[in-house]
MARLUMVEX-547686 format. One record per residue (C-alpha): residue in one letter; x, y, z; residue number from 1. Coordinates in steps of 0.02 Angstrom, whole numbers, plus 50000, padded with zeros to 5 digits. Layout:
+----+-------+-------+-------+-----+
: aa :  east : north :    up :   i :
+----+-------+-------+-------+-----+
:  a :     X :     Y :     Z : NUM :
...
+----+-------+-------+-------+-----+
***
This chain:
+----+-------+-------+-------+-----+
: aa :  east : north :    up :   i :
+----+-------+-------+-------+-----+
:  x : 50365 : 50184 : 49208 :   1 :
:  x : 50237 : 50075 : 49281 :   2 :
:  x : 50168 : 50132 : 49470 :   3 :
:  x : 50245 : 50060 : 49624 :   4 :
:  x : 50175 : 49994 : 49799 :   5 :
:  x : 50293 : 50075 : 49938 :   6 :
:  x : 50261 : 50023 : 50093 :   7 :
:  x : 50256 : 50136 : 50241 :   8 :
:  x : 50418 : 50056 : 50324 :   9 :
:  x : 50510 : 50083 : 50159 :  10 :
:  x : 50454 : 50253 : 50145 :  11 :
:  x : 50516 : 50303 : 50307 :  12 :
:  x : 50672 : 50186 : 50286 :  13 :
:  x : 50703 : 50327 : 50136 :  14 :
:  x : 50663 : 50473 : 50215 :  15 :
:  x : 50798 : 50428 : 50368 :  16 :
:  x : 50925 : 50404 : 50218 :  17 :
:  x : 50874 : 50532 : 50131 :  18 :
:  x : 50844 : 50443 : 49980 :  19 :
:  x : 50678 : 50535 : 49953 :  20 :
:  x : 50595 : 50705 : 49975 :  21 :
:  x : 50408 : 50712 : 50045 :  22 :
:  x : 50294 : 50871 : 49999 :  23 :
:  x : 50105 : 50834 : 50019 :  24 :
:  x : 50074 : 50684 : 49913 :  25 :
:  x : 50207 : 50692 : 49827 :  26 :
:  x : 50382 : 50601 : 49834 :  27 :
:  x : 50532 : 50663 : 49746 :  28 :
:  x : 50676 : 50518 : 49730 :  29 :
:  x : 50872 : 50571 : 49747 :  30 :
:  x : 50873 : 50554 : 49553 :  31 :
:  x : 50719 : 50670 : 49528 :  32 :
:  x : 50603 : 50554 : 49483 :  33 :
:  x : 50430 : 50615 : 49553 :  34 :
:  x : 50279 : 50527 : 49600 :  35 :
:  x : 50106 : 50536 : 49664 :  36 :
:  x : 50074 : 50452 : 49831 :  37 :
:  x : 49911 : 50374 : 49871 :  38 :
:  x : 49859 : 50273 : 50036 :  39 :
:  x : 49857 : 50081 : 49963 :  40 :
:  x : 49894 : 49913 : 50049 :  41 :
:  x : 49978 : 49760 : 49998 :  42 :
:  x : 49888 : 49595 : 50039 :  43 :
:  x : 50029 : 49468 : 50140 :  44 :
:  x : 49912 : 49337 : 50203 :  45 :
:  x : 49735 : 49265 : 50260 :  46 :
:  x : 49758 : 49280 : 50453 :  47 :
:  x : 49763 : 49081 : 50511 :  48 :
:  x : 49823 : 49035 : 50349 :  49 :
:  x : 49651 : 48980 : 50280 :  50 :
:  x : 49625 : 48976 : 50091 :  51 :
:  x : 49600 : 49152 : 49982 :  52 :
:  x : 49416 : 49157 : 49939 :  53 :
:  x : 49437 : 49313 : 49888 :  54 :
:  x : 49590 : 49306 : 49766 :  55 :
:  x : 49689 : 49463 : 49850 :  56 :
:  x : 49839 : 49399 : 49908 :  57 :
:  x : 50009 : 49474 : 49809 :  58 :
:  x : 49866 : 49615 : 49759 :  59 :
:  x : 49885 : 49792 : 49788 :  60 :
:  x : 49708 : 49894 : 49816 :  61 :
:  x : 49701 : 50081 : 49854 :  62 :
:  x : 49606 : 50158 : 50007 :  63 :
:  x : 49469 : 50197 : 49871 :  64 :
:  x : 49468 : 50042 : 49794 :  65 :
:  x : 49468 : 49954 : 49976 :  66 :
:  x : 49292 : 50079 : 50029 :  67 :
:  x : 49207 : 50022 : 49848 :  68 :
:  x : 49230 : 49847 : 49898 :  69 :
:  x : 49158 : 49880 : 50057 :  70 :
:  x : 49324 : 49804 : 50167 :  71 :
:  x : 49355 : 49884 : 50339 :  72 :
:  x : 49535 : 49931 : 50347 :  73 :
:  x : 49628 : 49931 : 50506 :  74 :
:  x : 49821 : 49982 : 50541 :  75 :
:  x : 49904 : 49809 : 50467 :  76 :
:  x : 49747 : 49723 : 50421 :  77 :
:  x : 49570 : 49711 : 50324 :  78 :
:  x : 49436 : 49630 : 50340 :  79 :
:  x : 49330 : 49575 : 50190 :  80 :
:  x : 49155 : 49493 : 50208 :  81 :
:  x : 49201 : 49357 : 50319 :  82 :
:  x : 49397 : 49346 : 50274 :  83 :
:  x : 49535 : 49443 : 50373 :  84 :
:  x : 49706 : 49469 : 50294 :  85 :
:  x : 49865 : 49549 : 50367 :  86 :
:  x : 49918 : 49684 : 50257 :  87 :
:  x : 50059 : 49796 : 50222 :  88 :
:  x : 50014 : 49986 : 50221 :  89 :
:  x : 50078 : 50105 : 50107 :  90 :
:  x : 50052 : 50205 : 49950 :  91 :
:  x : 50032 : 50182 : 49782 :  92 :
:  x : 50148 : 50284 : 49676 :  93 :
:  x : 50123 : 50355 : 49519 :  94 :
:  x : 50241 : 50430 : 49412 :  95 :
:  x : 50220 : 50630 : 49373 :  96 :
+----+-------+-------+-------+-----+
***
């Protein structure tokens, strides 16, 4: 099984139904599948709708991959060299 991006209001849209159990880093689905969380975001957008110089929109990057790159990451956002995008926080999910 390939890894998933889950984003943070899907991940709490589980864990009010119950669909999911949360230990750590670690996410347990009502079927037992089990994966590894870790902090990623979803690029949505180039804030004012300018062109992608970058090529990261539809991409998924992890917080490691985002500090490697150098972007500044802010709650919904990041900001690469001289491009801001609106992003969708969440996690990265591996399967265990």
């Amino acid at each position: 099984m390939p890894r998933l991006f889950v984003s943070q209001a899907r991940l709490d849209e589980w864990v009010e139904q119950q669909r999911v159990e949360l230990e750590s880093n670690r996410m347990t689905l009502d079927d037992g599948r089990r994966f590894q969380l870790s902090e990623a975001v979803l690029f949505a957008e180039v804030v004012g709708g300018d062109a992608d110089p970058n090529d990261l929109v539809g991409r998924v990057k992890s917080r490691r991959q985002l500090d490697e790159l150098g972007a500044e990451h802010y709650p919904g956002s990041v900001i690469y060299g001289d491009t801001g995008y609106e992003v969708k926080d969440g996690y990265l999910a591996d399967p265990l």
